[in-house]
C-alpha positions, 0 to 999 in steps of 0.5 A, a space after each residue: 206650812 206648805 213650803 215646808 211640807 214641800 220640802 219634807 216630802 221631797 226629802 222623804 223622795 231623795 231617801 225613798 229614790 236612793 234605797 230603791 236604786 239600791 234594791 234595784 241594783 241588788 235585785 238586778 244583780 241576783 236576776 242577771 249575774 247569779 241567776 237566783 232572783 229573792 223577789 218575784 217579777 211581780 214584786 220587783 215591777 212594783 219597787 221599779 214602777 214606784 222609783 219611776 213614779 217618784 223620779 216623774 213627779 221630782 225629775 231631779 231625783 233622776 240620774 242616769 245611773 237609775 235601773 229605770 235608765 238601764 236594761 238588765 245588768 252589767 255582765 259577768 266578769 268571767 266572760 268577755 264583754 261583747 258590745 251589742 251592734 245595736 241595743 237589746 232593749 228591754 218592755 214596758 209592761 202591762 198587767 191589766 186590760 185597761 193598761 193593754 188599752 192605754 197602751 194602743 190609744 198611746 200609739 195611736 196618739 203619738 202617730 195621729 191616728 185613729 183606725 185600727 192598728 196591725 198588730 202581731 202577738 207572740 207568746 212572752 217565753 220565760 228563758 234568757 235573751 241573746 244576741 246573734 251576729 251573723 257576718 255573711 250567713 255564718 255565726 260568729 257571736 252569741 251573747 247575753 243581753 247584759 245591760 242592753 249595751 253590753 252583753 257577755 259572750 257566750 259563742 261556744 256554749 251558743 253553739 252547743 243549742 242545736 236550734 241555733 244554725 251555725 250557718 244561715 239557710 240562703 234558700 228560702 227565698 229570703 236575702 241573707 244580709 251581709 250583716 246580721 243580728 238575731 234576737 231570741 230567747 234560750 229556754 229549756 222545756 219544762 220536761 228536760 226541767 224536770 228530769 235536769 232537776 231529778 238528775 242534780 238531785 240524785 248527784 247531791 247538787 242544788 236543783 234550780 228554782 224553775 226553767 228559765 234559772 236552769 236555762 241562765 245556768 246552763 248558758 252562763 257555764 265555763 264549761 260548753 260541754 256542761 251547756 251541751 248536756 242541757 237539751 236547751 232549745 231557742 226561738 228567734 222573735 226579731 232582727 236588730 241591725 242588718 244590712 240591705 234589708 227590704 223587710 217591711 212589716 214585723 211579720 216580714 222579720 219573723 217569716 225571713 227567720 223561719 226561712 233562714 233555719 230558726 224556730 218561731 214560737 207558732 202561736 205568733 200571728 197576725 192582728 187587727 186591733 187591740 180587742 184582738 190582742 186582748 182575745 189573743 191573750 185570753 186563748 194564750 192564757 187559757 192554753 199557758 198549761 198545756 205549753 212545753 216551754 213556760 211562758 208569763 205573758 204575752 208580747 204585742 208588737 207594731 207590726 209596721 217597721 216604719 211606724 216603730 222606728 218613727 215610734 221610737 224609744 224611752 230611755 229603755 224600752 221601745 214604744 212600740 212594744 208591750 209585755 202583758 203579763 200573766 197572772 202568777 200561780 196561785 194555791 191555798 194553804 195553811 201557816 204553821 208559824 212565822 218566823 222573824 229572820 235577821 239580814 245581812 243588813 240588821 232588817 227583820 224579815 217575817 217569814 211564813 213557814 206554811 203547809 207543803 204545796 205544789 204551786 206550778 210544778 213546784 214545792 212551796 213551804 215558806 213565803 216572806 211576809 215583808 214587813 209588818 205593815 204587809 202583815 198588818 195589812 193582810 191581817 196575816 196570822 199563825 193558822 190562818 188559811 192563806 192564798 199563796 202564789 209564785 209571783 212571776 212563777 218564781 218566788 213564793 208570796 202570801 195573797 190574801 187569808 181566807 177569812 171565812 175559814 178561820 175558827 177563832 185560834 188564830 194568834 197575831 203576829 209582831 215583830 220582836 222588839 229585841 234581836 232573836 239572834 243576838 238580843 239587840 234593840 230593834 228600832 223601825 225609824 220614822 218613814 222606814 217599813 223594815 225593823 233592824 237590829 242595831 247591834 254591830 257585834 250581831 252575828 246575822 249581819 257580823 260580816 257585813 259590819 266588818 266589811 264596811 268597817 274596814 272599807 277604804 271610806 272607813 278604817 281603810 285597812 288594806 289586805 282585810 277585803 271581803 274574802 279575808 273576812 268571812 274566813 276570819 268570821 268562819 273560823 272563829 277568830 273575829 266575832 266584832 271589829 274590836 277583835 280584829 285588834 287582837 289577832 295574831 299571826 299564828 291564827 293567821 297562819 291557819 287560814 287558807 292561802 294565808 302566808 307569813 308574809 300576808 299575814 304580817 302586811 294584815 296586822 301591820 295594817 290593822 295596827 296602823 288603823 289604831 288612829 283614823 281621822 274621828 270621819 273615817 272611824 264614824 263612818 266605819 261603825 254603819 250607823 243608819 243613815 250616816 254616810 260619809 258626808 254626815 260622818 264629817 259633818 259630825 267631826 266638824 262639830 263636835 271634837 271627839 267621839 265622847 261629844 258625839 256619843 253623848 249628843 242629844 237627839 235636839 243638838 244632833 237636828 240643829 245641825 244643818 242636813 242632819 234631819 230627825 230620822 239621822 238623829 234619831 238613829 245616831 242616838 240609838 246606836 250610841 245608847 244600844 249597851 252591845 254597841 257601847 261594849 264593843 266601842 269600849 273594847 276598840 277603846 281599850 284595843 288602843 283605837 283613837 280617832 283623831 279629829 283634824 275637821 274640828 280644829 280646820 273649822 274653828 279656824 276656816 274662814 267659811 266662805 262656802 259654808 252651806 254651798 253645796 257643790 258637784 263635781 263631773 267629767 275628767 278633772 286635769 288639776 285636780 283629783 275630785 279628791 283633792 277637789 272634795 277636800 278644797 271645797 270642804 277645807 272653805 266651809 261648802 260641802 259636796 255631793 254626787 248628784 246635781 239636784 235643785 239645791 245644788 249652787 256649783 258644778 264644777 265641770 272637767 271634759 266629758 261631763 256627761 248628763 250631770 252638766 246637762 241636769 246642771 243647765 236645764 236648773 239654771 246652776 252655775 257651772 264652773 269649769 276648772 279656772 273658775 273653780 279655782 279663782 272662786 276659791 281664792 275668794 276671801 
């Protein structure tokens, strides 16, 4: 019993791990690229500080594509790519004072010591980091962290923040190093936020969330002469590379900044020990309000060069350093209703619709509720008095009620168990938190859906991308992916930039799409759960659609790697009658997938069959698709992460961390000549 108990807990992990480097990503990529983040810091430290929880206690969930392994995001296409001298890395973070503790018994543990450290706190600014190169005083780059490695050059618009020398002050007594990197933050005083906001107003244009997306914003613009109207201002806080240097102490660096022109925030100072951190916290907290610029911590530093460098770093924070994080704002208000609104993805998504309220200089009128375990939790109800905060001063969320004021009117709350938008079945499956809408044809998530469906792992129509889609969708001629088989050229036509001739290569392709191999179309409909592995093996099995659709929950859990919660959700999609009318309609559209993987597997002689495989590093004779398929054609399946049920990696040059994950589990490793002799085994 407790193997098996084992095994389910570590398959609940692998799932868990996935969703959340995917949430991750998406939310890195809303914070980073489009500067308009939908969770609060606080919300995303909790999602990262569960994926790290869940990667150390199953270290073979890790991989080296994990948010935990990176820093920030990659950068904007739009600017040119600019290689960091030495990496931005990112902070550990604390948000109590007996983490800021650990944190100093930390530091003395791994240098052996047990007297007081020196310290410098700073205050944490909430704006953009960048990266200075200055080559013999003079500024050449300015760039955006990025992803620690990588940032997006930004020099012109650097070059507009007045704060910012262009050339380096050799005057002060200080050495200008040949070579010189300039880490600081770029932020906008919450009074320039404001009359910016006022002004975007009146001109009809989306005012920003707070300074710090107003600062992203305003750095990341085409335009350096927008950037220059922004009144942004910068404070330096540390060197990364630089040459012939003899600073000794961190408060060295920041002294030889304010000497070579650049402003250091004046609360910064020196201390003895972590009380006195904790005191430098408390009288920062205190002062937070009456600050020009906004602020949502407060950074604790070694102060001595050498004992950081010996120190050193994790894989995206160095040891040496702590951000200790303010609580958020926080105001009490009423709930007027809840609201369930249906995502891209099909998950319902309760939202507060409250009060008004002025919480840190900013109106707040509705909160996500998350989930319904959250509701259930916090025992949230319509007209209930409710604490409300911008978790990381940025996204408001409900805290707590205030029972003590309810009067007895208040009505609970569930999540509607049909689709409010197109009346769909709403499941939650076993070990989800969110409920979903599983209809294919609901407008909420019609795009999405059709996108997928057309995606090269699906129907492969090419020409029918991302863009193409939404225009059809928001023209009306497409409302589910049946009607793409009904379009015509003269509906085409009216698009924008859409010509005969693009319009004749898209109908050509939607109509050779007619007849996918029976994989492709599975992994086309989006089932939960279903990604293309599991779409084959469902073709292997079974040798239509009909035989799938008609499958049992049982049968559908007898297959090997296909576990309760596929099942369960392979059944309801093909039970769900607005899925079974569109699946009729692509029918009647003249859509049949084939199945070429039943008949290969009757007649395969299955000498992989239940070995799993992993392919890596540049592969010479062979793409890892022909790969792919060669393993499958010999009964073994392939994956792309190497875990501790892995049987082979099949390793070309530059494996990377794969090989290594490989080694460190005693998995066999093949290089190209094994692979191939092993598949010649009869």
């Amino acid at each position: 019993m407790t193997l098996t108990g084992e095994k389910t807990g570590y398959d609940a992990a692998a799932q868990r791990s996935e969703e959340l480097r995917s949430l991750l990503a998406y939310h890195n990529r809303r914070y980073y690229q489009s500067d308009d983040p939908k969770i609060s810091d606080a919300a995303y430290d909790r999602l990262f500080a569960e994926l790290k929880q869940l990667e150390e206690r199953y270290p073979e969930l890790l991989t080296p594509e994990s948010p935990t392994q990176r820093v920030g995001a990659k950068p904007l296409d739009k600017f040119q790519p600019f290689l960091h001298p030495s990496p931005m890395l990112s902070l550990a973070n604390a948000f109590t004072e007996d983490e800021i503790r650990d944190f100093d018994a930390r530091i003395k543990r791994l240098l052996r010591r047990s007297e007081h450290m020196a310290y410098v706190i700073e205050p944490k600014l909430d704006g953009v980091a960048v990266n200075l190169l200055y080559e013999d005083g003079t500024l050449v780059t300015g760039a955006t962290r990025g992803d620690g490695a990588t940032g997006e050059d930004v020099t012109l618009n650097i070059r507009t923040v007045a704060a910012i020398p262009l050339s380096l002050d050799g005057n002060g007594g200080m050495k200008i190093p040949r070579q010189l990197e300039i880490r600081g933050e770029i932020v906008i005083a919450t009074a320039a936020f404001r009359i910016l906001n006022e002004r975007r107003l009146v001109g009809g244009e989306q005012v920003f969330a707070n300074p710090r997306n107003a600062a992203a914003g305003s750095l990341r613009q085409l335009d350096s002469r927008v950037t220059a109207k922004r009144t942004l201002d910068f404070f330096a806080y540390a060197v990364g590379m630089a040459t012939e240097t003899h600073m000794k102490t961190h408060w060295d660096v920041l002294t030889a900044l304010q000497s070579w022109g650049f402003k250091v925030h004046p609360f910064a100072r020196q201390v003895e020990g972590i009380e006195e951190c904790l005191a430098g916290y408390q009288n920062l907290y205190a002062e937070r309000e009456g600050l020009s610029y906004e602020i949502d911590g407060m950074v604790i530093k070694v102060n001595d060069l050498a004992l950081q460098d010996e120190l050193g770093a994790v894989s995206r924070s160095p040891r040496w350093a702590l951000a200790c994080k303010f609580p958020a704002y926080q105001e009490t208000t009423v709930i007027e209703g809840i609201d369930a609104q249906v995502g891209r993805t099909g998950a319902l998504t309760p939202v507060a619709i409250m009060r008004p309220v002025q919480i840190g200089g900013v109106t707040v009128s509705r909160a996500s509720l998350h989930n319904q375990d959250e509701i259930d939790r916090k025992d949230i109800r319509i007209g209930d008095t409710v604490v409300v905060q911008r978790a990381g001063d940025v996204i408001p969320e409900v805290v707590m009620v205030v029972a003590s004021l309810r009067k007895g009117t208040e009505l609970p709350f569930a999540i509607p168990t049909t689709c409010p938008v197109c009346g769909s079945a709403v499941v939650r499956l076993e070990g989800e938190a969110a409920h979903r809408c599983i209809g294919i044809a609901c407008p909420a998530q019609i795009k999405e859906h059709i996108v997928h469906f057309a995606s090269r792992g699906g129907m492969d129509i090419e020409g029918l991308g991302e863009k193409m889609v939404y225009q059809l969708v928001d023209a009306g001629l497409i409302k589910d992916p049946a009607d793409l088989y009904a379009l015509e050229a003269e509906a085409l036509l009216m698009l924008e930039r859409t010509g005969e001739k693009s319009s004749g290569n898209l109908l050509r392709a939607i109509a050779a799409a007619k007849t996918p191999p029976l994989e492709k179309f599975i992994f086309a409909l989006g089932i939960r759960h279903v990604g293309e592995s599991m779409a084959k093996l469902l073709a292997r099995r079974y040798a239509a659609l009909e035989d799938v659709m008609a499958a049992t929950i049982d049968e559908l859990t007898a297959i090997r790697d296909i576990g309760p919660e596929a099942a369960k959700s392979i059944s309801r999609f093909f039970r769900e009658p607005s899925n079974l009318k569109v699946l009729e309609k692509l029918k009647t559209s003249g859509v049949a997938p084939i199945n070429n993987l039943f008949s290969a597997v009757m007649e395969s002689t299955g000498a992989f069959s239940g070995k799993t495989f992993v392919l890596t590093g540049t592969l010479e004779r062979m793409t890892r698709q022909e790969g792919k398929e060669l393993i499958e054609s010999r009964g073994g399946k392939t994956t792309d992460s190497v875990t501790k049920r892995t049987d082979y990696v099949v390793a070309g040059t530059s494996p990377g961390a794969k090989l290594a994950k490989a080694n460190a589990l005693g998995i066999s490793v093949l290089d190209e000549g094994a692979f191939f002799k092993l598949m010649e085994t009869p």
